[in-house]
C-alpha positions as CSV (number, residue, x, y, z in Angstrom):
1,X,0.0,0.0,0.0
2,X,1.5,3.3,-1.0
3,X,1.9,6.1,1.5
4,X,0.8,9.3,1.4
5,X,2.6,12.4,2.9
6,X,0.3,14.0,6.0
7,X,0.0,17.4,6.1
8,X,-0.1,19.5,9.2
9,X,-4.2,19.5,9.4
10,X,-4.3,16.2,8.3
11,X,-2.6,15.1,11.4
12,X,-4.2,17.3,13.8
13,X,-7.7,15.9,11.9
14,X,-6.8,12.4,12.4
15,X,-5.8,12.9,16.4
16,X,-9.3,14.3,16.8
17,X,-11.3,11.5,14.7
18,X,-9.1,9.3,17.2
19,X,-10.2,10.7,20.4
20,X,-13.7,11.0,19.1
21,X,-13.7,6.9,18.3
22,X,-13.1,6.2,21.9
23,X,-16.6,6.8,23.6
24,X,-18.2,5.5,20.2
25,X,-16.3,2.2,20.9
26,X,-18.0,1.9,24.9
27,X,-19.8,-1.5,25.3
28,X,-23.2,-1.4,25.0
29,X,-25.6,-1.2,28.2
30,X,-27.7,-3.7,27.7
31,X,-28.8,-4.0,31.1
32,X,-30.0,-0.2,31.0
33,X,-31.9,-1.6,28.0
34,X,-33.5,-4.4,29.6
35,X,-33.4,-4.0,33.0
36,X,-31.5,-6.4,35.4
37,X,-34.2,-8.7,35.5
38,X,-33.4,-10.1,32.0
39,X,-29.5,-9.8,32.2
40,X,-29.2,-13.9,33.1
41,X,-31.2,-13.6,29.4
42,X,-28.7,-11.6,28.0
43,X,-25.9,-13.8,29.1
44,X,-26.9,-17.2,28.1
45,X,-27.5,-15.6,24.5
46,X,-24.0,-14.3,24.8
47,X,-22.7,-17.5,25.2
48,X,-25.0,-18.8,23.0
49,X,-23.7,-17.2,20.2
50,X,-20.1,-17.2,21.1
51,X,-20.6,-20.8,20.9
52,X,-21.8,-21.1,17.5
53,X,-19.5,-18.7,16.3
54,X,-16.9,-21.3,17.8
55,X,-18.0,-24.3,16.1
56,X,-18.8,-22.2,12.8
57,X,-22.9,-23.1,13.3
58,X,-25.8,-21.3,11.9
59,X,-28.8,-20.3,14.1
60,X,-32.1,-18.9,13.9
61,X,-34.2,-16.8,15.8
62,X,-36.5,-19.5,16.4
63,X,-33.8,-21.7,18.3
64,X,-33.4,-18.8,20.0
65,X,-36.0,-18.7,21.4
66,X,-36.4,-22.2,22.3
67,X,-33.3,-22.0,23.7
68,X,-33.6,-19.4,26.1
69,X,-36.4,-16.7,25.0
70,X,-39.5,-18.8,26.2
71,X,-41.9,-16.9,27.7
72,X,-39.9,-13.2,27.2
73,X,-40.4,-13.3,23.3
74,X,-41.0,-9.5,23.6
75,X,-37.5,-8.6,24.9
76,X,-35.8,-10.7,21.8
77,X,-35.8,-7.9,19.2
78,X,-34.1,-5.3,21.6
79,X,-31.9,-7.9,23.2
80,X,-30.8,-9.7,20.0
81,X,-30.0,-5.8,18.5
82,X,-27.9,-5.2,21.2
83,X,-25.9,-8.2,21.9
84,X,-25.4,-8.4,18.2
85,X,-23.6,-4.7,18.4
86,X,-22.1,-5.9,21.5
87,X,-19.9,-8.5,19.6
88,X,-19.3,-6.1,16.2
89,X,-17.8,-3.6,19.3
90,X,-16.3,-6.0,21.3
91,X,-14.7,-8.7,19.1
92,X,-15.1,-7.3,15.7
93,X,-17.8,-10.1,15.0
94,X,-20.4,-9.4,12.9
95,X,-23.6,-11.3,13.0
96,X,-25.1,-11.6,9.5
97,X,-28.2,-12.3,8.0
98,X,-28.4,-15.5,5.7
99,X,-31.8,-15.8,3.8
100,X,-32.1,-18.8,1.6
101,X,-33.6,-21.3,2.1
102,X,-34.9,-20.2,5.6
103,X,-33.9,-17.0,7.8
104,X,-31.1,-17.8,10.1
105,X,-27.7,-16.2,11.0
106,X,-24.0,-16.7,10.9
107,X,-21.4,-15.1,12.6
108,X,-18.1,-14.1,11.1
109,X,-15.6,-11.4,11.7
110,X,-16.5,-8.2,10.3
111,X,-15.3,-6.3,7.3
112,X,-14.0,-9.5,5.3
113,X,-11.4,-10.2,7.7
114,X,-10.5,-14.2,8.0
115,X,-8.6,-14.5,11.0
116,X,-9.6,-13.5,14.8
117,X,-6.2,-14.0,17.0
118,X,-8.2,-17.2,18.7
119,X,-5.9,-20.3,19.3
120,X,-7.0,-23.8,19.0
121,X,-7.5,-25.6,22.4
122,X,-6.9,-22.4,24.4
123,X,-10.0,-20.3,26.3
124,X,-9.8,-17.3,24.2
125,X,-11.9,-14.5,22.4
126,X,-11.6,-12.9,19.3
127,X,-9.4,-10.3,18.6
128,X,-10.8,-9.0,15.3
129,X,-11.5,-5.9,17.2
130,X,-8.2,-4.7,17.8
131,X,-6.9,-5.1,13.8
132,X,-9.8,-3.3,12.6
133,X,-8.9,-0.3,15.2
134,X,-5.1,-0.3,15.0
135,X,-6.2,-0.6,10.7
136,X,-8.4,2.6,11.4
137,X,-5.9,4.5,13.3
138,X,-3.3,4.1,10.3
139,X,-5.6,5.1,7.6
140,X,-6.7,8.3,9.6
141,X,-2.9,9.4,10.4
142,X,-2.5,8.9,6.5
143,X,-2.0,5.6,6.0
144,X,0.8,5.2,8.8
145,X,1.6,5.5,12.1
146,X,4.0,5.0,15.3
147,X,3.4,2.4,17.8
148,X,3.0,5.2,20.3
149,X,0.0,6.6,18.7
150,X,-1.6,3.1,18.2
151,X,-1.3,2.6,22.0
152,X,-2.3,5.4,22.7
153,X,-5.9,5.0,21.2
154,X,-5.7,1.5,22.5
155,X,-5.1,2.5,26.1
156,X,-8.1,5.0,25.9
157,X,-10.4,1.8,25.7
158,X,-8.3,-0.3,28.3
159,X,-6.2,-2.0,26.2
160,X,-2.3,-1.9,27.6
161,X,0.6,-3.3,26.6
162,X,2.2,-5.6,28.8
163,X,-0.9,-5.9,31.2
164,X,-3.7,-8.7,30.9
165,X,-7.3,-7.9,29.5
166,X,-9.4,-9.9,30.4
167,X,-10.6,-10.1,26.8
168,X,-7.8,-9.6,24.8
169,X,-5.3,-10.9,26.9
170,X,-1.5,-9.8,26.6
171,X,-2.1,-7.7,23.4
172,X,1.8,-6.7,22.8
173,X,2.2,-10.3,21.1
174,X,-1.0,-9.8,19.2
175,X,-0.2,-6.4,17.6
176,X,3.4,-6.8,17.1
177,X,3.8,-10.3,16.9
178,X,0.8,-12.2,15.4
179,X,-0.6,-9.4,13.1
180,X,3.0,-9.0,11.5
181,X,3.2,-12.6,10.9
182,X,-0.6,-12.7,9.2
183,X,0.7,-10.6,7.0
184,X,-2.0,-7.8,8.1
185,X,0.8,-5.3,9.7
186,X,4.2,-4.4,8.3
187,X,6.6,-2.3,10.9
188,X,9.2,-0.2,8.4
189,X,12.1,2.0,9.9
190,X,10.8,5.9,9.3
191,X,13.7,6.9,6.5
192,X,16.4,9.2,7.4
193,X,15.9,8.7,11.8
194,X,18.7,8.6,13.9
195,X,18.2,7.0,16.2
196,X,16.1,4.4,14.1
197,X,12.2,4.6,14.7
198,X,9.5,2.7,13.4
199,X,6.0,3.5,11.6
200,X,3.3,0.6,11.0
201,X,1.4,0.6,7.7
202,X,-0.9,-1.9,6.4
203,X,0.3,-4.8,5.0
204,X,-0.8,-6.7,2.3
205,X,-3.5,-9.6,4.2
206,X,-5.4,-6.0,5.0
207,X,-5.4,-5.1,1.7
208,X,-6.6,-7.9,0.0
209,X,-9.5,-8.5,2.5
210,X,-10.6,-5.3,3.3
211,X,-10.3,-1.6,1.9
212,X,-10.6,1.5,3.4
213,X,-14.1,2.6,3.0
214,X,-15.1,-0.2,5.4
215,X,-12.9,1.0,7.7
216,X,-14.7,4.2,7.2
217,X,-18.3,2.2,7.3
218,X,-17.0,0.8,10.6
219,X,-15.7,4.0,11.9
220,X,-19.5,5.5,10.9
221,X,-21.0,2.8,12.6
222,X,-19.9,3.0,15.9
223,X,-20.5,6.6,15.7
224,X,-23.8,6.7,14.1
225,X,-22.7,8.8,10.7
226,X,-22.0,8.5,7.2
227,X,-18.9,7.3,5.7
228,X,-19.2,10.4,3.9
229,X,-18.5,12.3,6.9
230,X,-14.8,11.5,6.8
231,X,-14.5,14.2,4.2
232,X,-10.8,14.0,4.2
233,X,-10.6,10.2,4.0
234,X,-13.4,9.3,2.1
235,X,-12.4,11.0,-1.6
236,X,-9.2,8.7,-0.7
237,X,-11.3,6.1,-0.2
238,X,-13.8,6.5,-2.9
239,X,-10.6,6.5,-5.1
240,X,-9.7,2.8,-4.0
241,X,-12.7,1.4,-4.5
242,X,-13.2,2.7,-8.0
243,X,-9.4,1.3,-8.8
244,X,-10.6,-1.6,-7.2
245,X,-13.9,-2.7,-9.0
246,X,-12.9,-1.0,-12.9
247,X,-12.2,-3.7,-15.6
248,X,-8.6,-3.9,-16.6
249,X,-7.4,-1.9,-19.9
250,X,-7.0,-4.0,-22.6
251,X,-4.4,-2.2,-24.4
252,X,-2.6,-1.7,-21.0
253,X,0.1,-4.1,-21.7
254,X,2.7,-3.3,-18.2
């Protein structure tokens, strides 16, 4: 992915769409929602779901009913909504829609991507989260950025290095470790520094399986706007998804 050169405003922009992600990314309060009498509801479909997303199972909303919803049928829209934003927020999980040949609903991780940081046979959850906002925080500082400044937004949502979540884990290994070696990160020494520093820029996994307007459609998500919004990101955007989707040129012979 080519760089381009950041500007004074741009980076001054880009801080400020970073501190404005942080309370869009809160959990959601589903028990303000609800009410605590339902929140042993809202767990079990937690699990529920986290289970099927485990063993790559389909569901429908009339298993979940049978499954836990009997009797507080009326709740399950509002609940359902919510939990599903819970794990787009929280993991980066995205709970689709699958029509034929019946209603039912899949869970995957969001924008495209194909891996979630989860190890086989250990007690974990996925980390799809954290690549999509460490993704989003390099496109909005122009398509790189230090390791400082990723923390930095990272740490505004909990997320340490060196310390345990009790989500994530130990996300140091994750970010700099794991994500390089998927291919979705590349750390490159910032040219002409003395003493040597280090800028991360997308590598070329993130490219192929997701593009920056969904980063923008995710960052619009979670704070209830328009892609379109991004003004300063989204003609760059716009740019890479017509390159992406026009035919070849036949006499273009390079």
């Amino acid at each position: 992915m080519a760089s381009s050169p950041m500007s004074p405003s741009h980076v001054d922009s880009s801080s400020d769409e970073e501190e404005s992600l942080l309370p869009a990314l809160a959990l959601p309060d589903i028990e303000a929602l609800v009410g605590p009498a339902l929140d042993n509801k809202v767990a079990e479909l937690v699990i529920f779901l986290f289970l099927k997303y485990r063993s790559n199972e389909q569901t429908t909303i009339a298993e979940i009913v049978h499954e836990i919803f009997q009797g507080y049928e009326e709740y399950l829209p509002a609940v359902f909504g919510e939990v599903c934003r819970y794990f787009y927020l929280v993991f980066g999980i995205e709970v689709q829609r699958v029509a034929p040949p019946f209603p039912c609903y899949v869970l995957k991780p969001a924008l495209g991507f194909t891996y979630d940081g989860m190890v086989n046979d250990v007690p974990s959850f996925p980390k799809t989260i954290l690549l999509i906002i460490v993704l989003s925080v390099i496109f909005l500082n122009g398509n790189r950025a230090s390791e400082e400044s990723i923390w930095q937004v990272l740490e505004g949502i909990g997320v340490h290095p060196g310390q345990e979540h009790f989500i994530y884990g130990e996300p140091r290994k994750f970010i700099t470790e794991d994500l390089v070696c998927e291919n979705y990160l590349v750390y490159q020494q910032v040219p002409n520094s003395d003493p040597a520093r280090y800028e991360v820029v997308w590598g070329p996994r993130a490219c192929i399986e997701t593009s920056k307007m969904s980063i923008l459609q995710f960052l619009a998500t979670v704070k209830g706007t328009s892609p379109s919004d991004f003004s300063l990101w989204y003609e760059e955007a716009l740019r890479e998804e017509e390159e992406r989707f026009s035919p070849p040129d036949p006499l273009d012979l390079s």
